[in-house]
Structure formats: structure tokens, C-alpha cells
N, C-alpha and C positions, 0 to 999 in steps of 0.2 A: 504493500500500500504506500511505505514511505518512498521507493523507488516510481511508483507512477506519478503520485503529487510532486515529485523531487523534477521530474520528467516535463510535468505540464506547468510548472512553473518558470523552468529554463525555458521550454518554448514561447510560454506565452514572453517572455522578458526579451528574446532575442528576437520574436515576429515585431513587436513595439519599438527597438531597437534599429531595424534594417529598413523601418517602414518611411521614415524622411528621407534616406540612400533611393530608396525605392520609387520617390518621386522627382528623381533627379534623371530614371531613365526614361527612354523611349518611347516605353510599352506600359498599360496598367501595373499599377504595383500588387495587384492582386496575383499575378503572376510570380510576384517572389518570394508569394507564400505557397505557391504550387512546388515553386524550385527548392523550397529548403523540403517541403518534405520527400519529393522523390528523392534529395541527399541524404535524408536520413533513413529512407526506406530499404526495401533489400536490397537493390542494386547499389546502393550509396556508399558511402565510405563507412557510414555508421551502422550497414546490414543489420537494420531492424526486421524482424518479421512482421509485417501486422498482415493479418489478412482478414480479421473481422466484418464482413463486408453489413452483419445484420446491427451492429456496434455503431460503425458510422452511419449506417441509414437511420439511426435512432438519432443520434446527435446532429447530424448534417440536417434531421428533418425540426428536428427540434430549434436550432439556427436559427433555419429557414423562416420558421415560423414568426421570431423575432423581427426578421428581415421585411416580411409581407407586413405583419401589424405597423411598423416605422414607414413603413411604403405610402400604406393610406394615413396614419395619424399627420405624417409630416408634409401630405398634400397640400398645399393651399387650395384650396377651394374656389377662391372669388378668380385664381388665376387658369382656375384651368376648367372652369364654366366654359368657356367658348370653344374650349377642343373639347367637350366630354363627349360628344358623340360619335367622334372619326375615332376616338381615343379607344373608346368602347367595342366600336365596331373592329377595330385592329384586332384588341384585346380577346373577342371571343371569337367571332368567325373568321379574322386573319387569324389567329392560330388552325382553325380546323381545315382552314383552306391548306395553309402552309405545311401542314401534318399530313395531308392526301395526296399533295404533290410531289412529296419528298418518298412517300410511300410509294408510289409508283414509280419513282426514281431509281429507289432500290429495289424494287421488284424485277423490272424490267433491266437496268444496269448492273445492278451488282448480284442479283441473284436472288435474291431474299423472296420466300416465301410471301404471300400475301398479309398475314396475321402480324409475322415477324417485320415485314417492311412498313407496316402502319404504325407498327410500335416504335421503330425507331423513329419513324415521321415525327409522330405525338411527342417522343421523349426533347426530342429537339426542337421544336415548335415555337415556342415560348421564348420572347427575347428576356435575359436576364437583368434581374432589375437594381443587382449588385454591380456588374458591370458598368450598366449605363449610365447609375450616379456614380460612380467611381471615377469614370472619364469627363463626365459634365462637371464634376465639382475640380478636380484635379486640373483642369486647365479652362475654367471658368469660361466654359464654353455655352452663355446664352447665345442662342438661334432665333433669328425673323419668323414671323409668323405665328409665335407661339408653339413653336415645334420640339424647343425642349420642355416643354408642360404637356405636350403630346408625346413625347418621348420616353417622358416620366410616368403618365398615369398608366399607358400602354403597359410598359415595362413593367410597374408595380403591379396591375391587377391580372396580367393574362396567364401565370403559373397556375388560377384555377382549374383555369379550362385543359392547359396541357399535362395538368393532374388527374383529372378527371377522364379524359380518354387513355391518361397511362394505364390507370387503375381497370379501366375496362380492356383493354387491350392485352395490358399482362394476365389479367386471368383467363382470357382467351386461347394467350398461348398457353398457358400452365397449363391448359385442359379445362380449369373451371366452367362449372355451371351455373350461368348468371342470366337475370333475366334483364337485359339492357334497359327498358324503356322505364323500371321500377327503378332499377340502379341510378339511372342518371334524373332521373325526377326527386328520388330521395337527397343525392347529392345539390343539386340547383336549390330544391325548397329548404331543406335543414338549413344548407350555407347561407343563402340566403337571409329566409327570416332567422336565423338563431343569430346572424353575422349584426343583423340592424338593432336586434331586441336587446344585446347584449350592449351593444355600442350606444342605442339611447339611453337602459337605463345603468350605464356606469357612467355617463356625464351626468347624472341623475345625482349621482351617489359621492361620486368624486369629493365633493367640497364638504362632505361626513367628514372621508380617510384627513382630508386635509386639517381638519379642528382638533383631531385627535393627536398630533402628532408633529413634529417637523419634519416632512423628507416622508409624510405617510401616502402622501399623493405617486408619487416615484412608486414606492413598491405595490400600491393598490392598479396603478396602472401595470404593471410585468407581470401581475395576478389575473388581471383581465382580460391578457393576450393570451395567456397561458388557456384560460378557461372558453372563450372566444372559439381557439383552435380545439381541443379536447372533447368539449361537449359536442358540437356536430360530429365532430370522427368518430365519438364514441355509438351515436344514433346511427352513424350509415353515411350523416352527410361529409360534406367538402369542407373541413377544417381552413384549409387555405383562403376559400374563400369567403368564410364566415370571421377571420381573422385579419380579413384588409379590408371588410368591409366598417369592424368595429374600429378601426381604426379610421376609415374615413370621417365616420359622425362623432366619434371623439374629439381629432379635429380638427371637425367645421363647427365645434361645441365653442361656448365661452367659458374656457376653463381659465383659472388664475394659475399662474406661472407658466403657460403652456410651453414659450422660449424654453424655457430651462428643464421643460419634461423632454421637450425634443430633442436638447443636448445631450439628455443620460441614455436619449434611446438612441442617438446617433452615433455613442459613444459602445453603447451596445451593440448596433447592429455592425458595428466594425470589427468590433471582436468576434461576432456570431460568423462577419466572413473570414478573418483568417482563419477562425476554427476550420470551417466547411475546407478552405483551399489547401489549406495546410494538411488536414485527413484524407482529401481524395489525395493530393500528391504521396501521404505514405500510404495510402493503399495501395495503389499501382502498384504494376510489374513494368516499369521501363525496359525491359527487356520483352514484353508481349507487343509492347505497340507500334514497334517496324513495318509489322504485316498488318496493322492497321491503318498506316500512316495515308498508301496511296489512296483506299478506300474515303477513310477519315476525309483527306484534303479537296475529294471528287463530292463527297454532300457537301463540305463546307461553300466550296464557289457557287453548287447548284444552287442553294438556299442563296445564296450573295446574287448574284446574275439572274437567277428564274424566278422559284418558291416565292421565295420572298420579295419581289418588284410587281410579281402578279399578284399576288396578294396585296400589297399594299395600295399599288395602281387602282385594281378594281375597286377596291373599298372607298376611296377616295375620292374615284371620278365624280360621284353626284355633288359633291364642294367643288367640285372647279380647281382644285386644288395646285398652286403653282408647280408645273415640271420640274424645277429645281428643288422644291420640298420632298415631292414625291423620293426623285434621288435621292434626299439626304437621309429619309426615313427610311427607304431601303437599304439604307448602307449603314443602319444604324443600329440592325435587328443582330446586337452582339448573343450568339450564345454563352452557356456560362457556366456557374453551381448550381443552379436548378437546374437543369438539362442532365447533368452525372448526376446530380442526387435521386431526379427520377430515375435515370436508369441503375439506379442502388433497390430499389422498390421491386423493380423488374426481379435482379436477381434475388430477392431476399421471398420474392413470389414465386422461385422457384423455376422462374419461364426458361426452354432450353435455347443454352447459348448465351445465359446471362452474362455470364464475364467477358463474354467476346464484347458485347452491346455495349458493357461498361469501356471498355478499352476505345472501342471505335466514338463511342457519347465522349468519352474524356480528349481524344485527339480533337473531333471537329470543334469543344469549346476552344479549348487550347490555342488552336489556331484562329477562331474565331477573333478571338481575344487579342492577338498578337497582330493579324493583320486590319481587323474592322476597328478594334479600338486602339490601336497606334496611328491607325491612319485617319480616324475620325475628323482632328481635329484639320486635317488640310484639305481632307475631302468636302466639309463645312464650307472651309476658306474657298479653295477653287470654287463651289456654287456658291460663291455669294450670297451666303446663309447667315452669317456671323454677323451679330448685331453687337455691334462695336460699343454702345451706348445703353445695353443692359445689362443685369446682373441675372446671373439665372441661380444664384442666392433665393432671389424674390420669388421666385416657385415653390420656394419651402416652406413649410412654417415655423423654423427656427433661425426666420431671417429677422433681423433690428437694424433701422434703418438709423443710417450715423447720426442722427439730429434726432434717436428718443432720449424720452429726458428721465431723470433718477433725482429720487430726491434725496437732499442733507440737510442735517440740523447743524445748527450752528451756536452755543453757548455765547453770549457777549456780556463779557464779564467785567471788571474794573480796567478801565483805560482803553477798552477795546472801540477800535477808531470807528466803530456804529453805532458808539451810546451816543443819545443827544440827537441823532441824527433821524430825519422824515428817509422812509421809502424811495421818495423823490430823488432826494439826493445820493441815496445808497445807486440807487439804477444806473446812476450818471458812473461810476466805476467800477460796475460790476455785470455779465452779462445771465447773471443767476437772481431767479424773481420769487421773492421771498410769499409764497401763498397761507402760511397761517404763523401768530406768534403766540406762544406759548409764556403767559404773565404768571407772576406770582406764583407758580409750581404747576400749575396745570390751567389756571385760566386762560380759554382761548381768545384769540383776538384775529377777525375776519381782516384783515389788513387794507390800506389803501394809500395812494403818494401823500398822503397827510399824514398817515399814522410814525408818531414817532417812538425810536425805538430806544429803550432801561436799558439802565443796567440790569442783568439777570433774568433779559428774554432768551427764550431760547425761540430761535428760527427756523423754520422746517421752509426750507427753496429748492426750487425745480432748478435743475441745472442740466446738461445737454448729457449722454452717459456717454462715456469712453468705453471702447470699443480695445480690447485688447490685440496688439499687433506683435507680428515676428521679430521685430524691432526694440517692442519695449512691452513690461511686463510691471503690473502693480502687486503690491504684497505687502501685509502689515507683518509687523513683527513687534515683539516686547524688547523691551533693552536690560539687557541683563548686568547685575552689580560690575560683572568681568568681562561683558561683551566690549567688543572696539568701539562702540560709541558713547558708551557711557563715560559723560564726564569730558566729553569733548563740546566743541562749540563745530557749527559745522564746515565752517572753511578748516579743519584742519583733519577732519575724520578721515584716514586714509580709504585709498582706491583701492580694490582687487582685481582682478581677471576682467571682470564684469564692468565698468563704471555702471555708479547709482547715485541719486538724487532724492535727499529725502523731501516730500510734499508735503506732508503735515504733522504735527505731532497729538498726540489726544495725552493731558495730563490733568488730573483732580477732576473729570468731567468738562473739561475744557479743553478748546479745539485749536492748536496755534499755528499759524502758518508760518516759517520758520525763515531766515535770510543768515546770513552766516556768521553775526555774532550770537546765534541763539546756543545756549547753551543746553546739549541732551544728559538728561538723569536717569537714573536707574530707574524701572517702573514703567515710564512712556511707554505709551504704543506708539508706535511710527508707520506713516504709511511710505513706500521704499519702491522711486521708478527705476529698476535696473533697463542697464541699454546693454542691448545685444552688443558683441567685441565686435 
């Protein structure tokens, strides 16, 4: 036990580690968590065995599931009203389109049985939705048109549908006896309504977890994704899809701190992908997928050049849709980790050939990945797609636009250069607007350019929030009896590695902004701008 936690703690520290390296190459950096585990898998230097493949389908799907919930929670809504119906229409019937074409592709070209060539269709079908924010965020690639909000919602919601015919298709081939039209009605209606009912009433509930606790919203939310996905899978229906749906009405909900729920889950769904990329790479046999490769690389262009432009074309036409867009969405349909984790399902269903499916599913992501989304961004450039003057931030809902404002209080205490002084005058040197003062210990006072402000108001002002950058980094700290500041004045507190600036100091309940004869005592808090070397 101590050797597997020992294990999955070096990895998770070294995938965290390699991952800024990772955005300095070429290619998604999700790729150099495929790379480190085929290094450390059997063929690697560190000849692990794992071949678990029923292990990772549990974990990869469990991921996943994370991945789909953050898909729709971290939608904007108001931004992607205007594509939701090319978006939708991509999402469910350009998968089935894309899944029959490619079926017949393999049937006719490579051999494949009829059962067995739909299945691969289906398993690949679905553009991944880890991929496509990976590349859209990673080189802040917003798109004319609103095509990276159709990029996105496509991306985020269509793993139902191409779950939903894996799961009929793999039992097919296993031999199962399934009665389709029950199957796939229980899956739409469970996902469906359990996906809405859950996501109304936990923004219902939300602002309960929230009273009880600090940080109860966070975990009430990972509860509900958990439960979202579970309860339909566990009735028959489409987990996946009952799990981006509660996510979508969570939200387009008015939930308080939403930013900051979106960060923990964006912080999670990242880890959910290196997990996924990191286990398919040690699962592989790098040595199996040679005689996959030519196979692998002939569906990957079909889908690039055919599957995927007739699909997309068709669906599209009745918008008028510009020629240039159509291209950029066809070349945008990266496969990915959903596409091998389906085909992880396959084999854990027993269907024959499953490892081969896996091998050949893991080459065409692989490449997919390496040529559709390395090449993403110049393929954009060449159609003059690239909206030079958006943020495709703003698609999110864990975007803050640099002009939101946070409030501070501010103690004004003996000699502080705002006693005596009207509002009025305070405005003329300051660009932070004081909205309520707090008298005599808790009496409020509605403020206005007349009001003038004591000694021992304390001020609560709207000021613009800072936006933390690569560049520079805020952080309080206490000053300790033996730290290096203590007891210094601040033109003399030496530099390190780092240079920092300290911004204010908080002492006795008092807020002081500090210039360089101010002398630091043991006790302060200090708020501390270090600047990147």
C-alpha cells in the first residue's frame, strides 16, 4: 500500500512539475503525460507491468466524469445561446453521422466486420473535450463567429451520444442480448430528466452547504457530480449525460462564489486529465502499436478529410454557415481520452478483439492530437478565423473581467490623512469609492461627497480586483521575532532571488501603507508583491 501511494504521489508531483516544460512545446501538453507513462510502462526504462485494463476503465471513467460535469458547469450560457443549436446538432447527430461513416470505412477498407466497424466508428466519434480546451486555453485561441463557444459546447456534450452507441454496440459484439429501442430510451430519458432534476434542485440546495460551513459549497458541489453521474448509470440510464447536463443548470444558476467553484473544478479537471493520459500511456504495449500505426493513421485523415467535413458540412448548411468556419470546425474535431477510455468499456465488455480496438483507438487519438491540435492554431490563422480582439476566457464561467471590483476596509485611525476629510475630497486622490462607513463600532453610515470622515471609521471601498499574473504574485505573511524583516525599516530589508515589495502592512487592527522609513515589527501581517527574476 505504502509502495502505490509512494508511486502516485511521485507521479502526481512530477506530471505538475513537467507541465509549464510542456507548454513551451509544439504539440498539446497532454501528450507528455501520455509520454511519461509509456516511459514508465513495460516497454520503458522503468518496465512496469500494469495491464489492468478493468482498473483504468474505473478510474479513466470516473475522471471523465469530472471532466463532463466542469464541461457544462463552466459553460457560459449567455455566450453560447447563439450557437446552441449547430452546437447540439454537431453534438448528437454529427456524432452518429461520423460513427457510420467511419464504420463503413472500416468495413469496406480495413476489413472489419460490420458490428466490429461501427464500434470503432462510435468509439471515435466524439471530439474530445479535454483536448479542445487544452488547445483553446493554451494559446488563447478565441475564433470569429463564435466558433470557439461552438467548439466548446460540441466538445463538452457529444461523449453522451458516443457512449451511448459504444455501450450498444459493445454488447453486440460480446454476443449480448439487448433490446435496442428500450436501451436507448432508458439511457436519453434517465440522463436526461435525472441530469436536469439533479442540477435544479442542487442550485436549490447549494447556499444550505454554503451556511454550514467554509469551503462547504466546493465539496457539496464534487458530491453532486458524483451523484449526477451514479444514479442514472445505476437505473440503466447515461450517467455522462445526466452529468453535463447538471452541470449546465448549475451554471446558468446564481450561485455565490461561482469564479472560485470553477477554479477548484478546473483545477480538478486537470488532474482528472493527467490521471486519464498518464494510465492509458502505462497501459499500453508500445510494442503492439506498429501494426496499428498504418491502420490507426488511414481512420485518422478519413475522419480529418471525409467523416468529419460531411458531417459537419451537412449539419451546418441550413445556417449559411461561412466556408471558412465550416473548415475550421472540421479540423477541429481532435480525438482524445474519451475515445481510448471508450474503447477501455469495449474491452472490459469482453467484445472480441478488444485490445487490438484499444491499441488502434489509442494511435488514431494520439495522432489526432499531435497533428489536428498542433496544427490548430495556424490552420485558424490561415482561415482567417482568429479574432485578434477576443478572449475566449469569456466563454467560460470562471472568466473576471480586469475592471471587477473587491472590496476593502480600511481603519482611519489617529493622524490618518482621511480624518477631517469629506468623501469629496478623499475621491480627488484616490480611484477606490468608499460605499459604506462603519461609526462608533458598528454604526453604519450610507455615505455621500458630504459625508465626512473620524477618527475610528472604518471604511469598506470598492476598489478595481487585481488579477494575479506570471509576472507578479501577492501573498500575506506574518513577520516573525527572527524573520528578515523584523525590525527593519523598509529601504533596507534585503532582496533574494525573487525581488518583493511590500504593499501594506495590517498592525493593532490597522491598515498602513508603508514608504521606506516605515519601520516592520514583529506581529505585522504584511501583504508581499514578489516579481518574477
Amino acid at each position: 500500500m505504502n509502495q502505490i501511494l509512494l508511486f502516485i504521489g511521485l507521479v502526481i508531483i512530477l506530471c505538475l512539475t513537467i507541465k509549464p516544460v510542456g507548454k513551451k512545446l509544439p504539440f498539446p501538453t497532454l501528450l507528455v503525460f501520455i509520454a511519461l507513462g509509456m516511459l514508465l510502462g513495460v516497454n520503458g526504462p522503468a518496465h512496469i507491468d500494469f495491464s489492468d485494463y478493468a482498473l483504468t476503465e474505473t478510474v479513466c471513467g470516473t475522471a471523465l466524469l469530472f471532466i463532463m460535469f466542469y464541461g457544462g458547469f463552466n459553460t457560459n450560457i449567455d455566450r453560447a445561446k447563439p450557437i446552441a443549436v449547430p452546437a447540439v446538432l454537431l453534438s448528437t447527430f454529427g456524432v452518429v453521422i461520423t460513427a457510420g461513416i467511419t464504420g463503413v470505412f472500416a468495413h469496406f477498407v480495413l476489413g472489419f466486420d460490420w458490428i466490429s466497424g461501427l464500434l470503432l466508428g462510435s468509439v471515435v466519434a466524439s471530439t474530445d473535450a479535454a483536448s479542445v480546451f487544452s488547445v483553446l486555453r493554451e494559446h488563447n485561441l478565441s475564433l470569429k463567429g463564435g466558433t470557439d463557444s461552438l467548439l466548446e459546447v460540441e466538445s463538452g456534450s457529444n461523449d453522451p451520444v458516443a457512449y451511448m452507441l459504444t455501450a450498444v454496440l459493445a454488447t453486440l459484439a460480446a454476443g449480448g442480448d439487448i433490446n435496442i429501442p428500450i436501451l436507448l430510451a432508458k439511457q436519453i430519458i434517465l440522463g436526461v430528466g435525472l441530469g436536469l432534476v439533479i442540477g435544479w434542485t442542487s442550485s436549490r440546495l447549494i447556499e444550505r452547504a454554503r451556511a454550514t460551513a467554509e469551503g462547504a459549497q466546493t465539496i457539496f458541489l464534487f458530491a453532486v457530480a458524483i451523484v449526477a453521474y451514479a444514479l442514472p448509470s445505476y437505473l440503466g440510464g447515461n450517467g455522462f449525460l445526466a452529468v453535463y447536463l447538471a452541470g449546465i443548470v448549475l451554471g446558468a444558476s446564481d450561485i455565490t462564489g461561482k469564479v472560485e467553484l470553477a477554479h477548484f473544478f478546473d483545477t480538478l479537471t486537470e488532474m482528472a486529465e493527467m490521471t486519464i493520459f498518464f494510465l492509458l500511456g502505462l497501459l499500453v504495449t508500445p510494442a503492439r502499436l506498429p501494426q496499428m500505426l498504418l491502420p490507426g493513421l488511414a481512420l485518422m485523415a478519413f475522419m480529418l478529410f471525409v467523416s468529419r467535413p460531411f458531417a459537419v458540412g451537412m449539419l451546418l448548411a441550413p445556417f449559411k454557415t461561412n466556408p471558412r468556419q465550416v473548415a475550421l470546425v472540421s479540423w477541429a474535431g481532435l480525438r482524445g481520452a474519451a475515445s481510448v477510455v471508450f474503447s477501455l468499456f469495449a474491452v472490459v465488455a469482453g467484445v472480441p478483439g478488444g485490445h487490438d480496438l484499444f491499441d488502434l483507438v489509442f494511435v488514431i487519438a494520439v495522432s489526432s492530437i499531435v497533428v489536428q491540435g498542433s496544427l490548430l492554431p495556424a490552420v485558424a490563422k490561415k482561415l482567417d478565423m482568429i479574432d485578434a480582439e477576443g478572449d475566449v476566457r469569456r466563454t467560460f464561467n470562471d472568466y473576471r473581467d480586469e475592471d471587477g471590483m473587491s472590496f476593502v476596509k480600511l481603519k482611519v485611525g489617529a493622524g490618518h490623512p482621511f480624518a477631517g476629510r469629506s468623501l469629496a475630497d478623499i475621491g480627488s486622490v484616490t480611484d477606490m469609492l468608499v460605499v459604506l462607513v462603519l461609526r462608533d463600532g458598528a454604526h453604519p453610515v450610507l455615505p455621500n461627497g458630504d459625508t465626512v470622515i473620524e477618527e475610528g471609521d472604518l471604511l469598506v471601498m470598492a476598489a478595481p480586483t487585481f488579477e494575479e499574473r506570471a509576472e507578479v504574485t501577492l501573498r500575506e505573511v506574518t513577520v516573525t521575532p527572527h524573520g528578515r524583516l523584523a525590525g527593519q525599516r523598509l529601504r533596507d530589508v534585503p532582496q533574494g532571488k525573487h525581488p518583493f515589495i511590500v504593499v501594506m502592512l495590517k498592525r493593532d487592527g490597522q491598515t498602513i501603507i508603508p514608504d521606506g522609513d516605515t519601520l516592520i515589527y514583529a506581529g505585522d501581517e504584511a501583504v508581499i508583491a514578489t516579481l518574477a527574476s
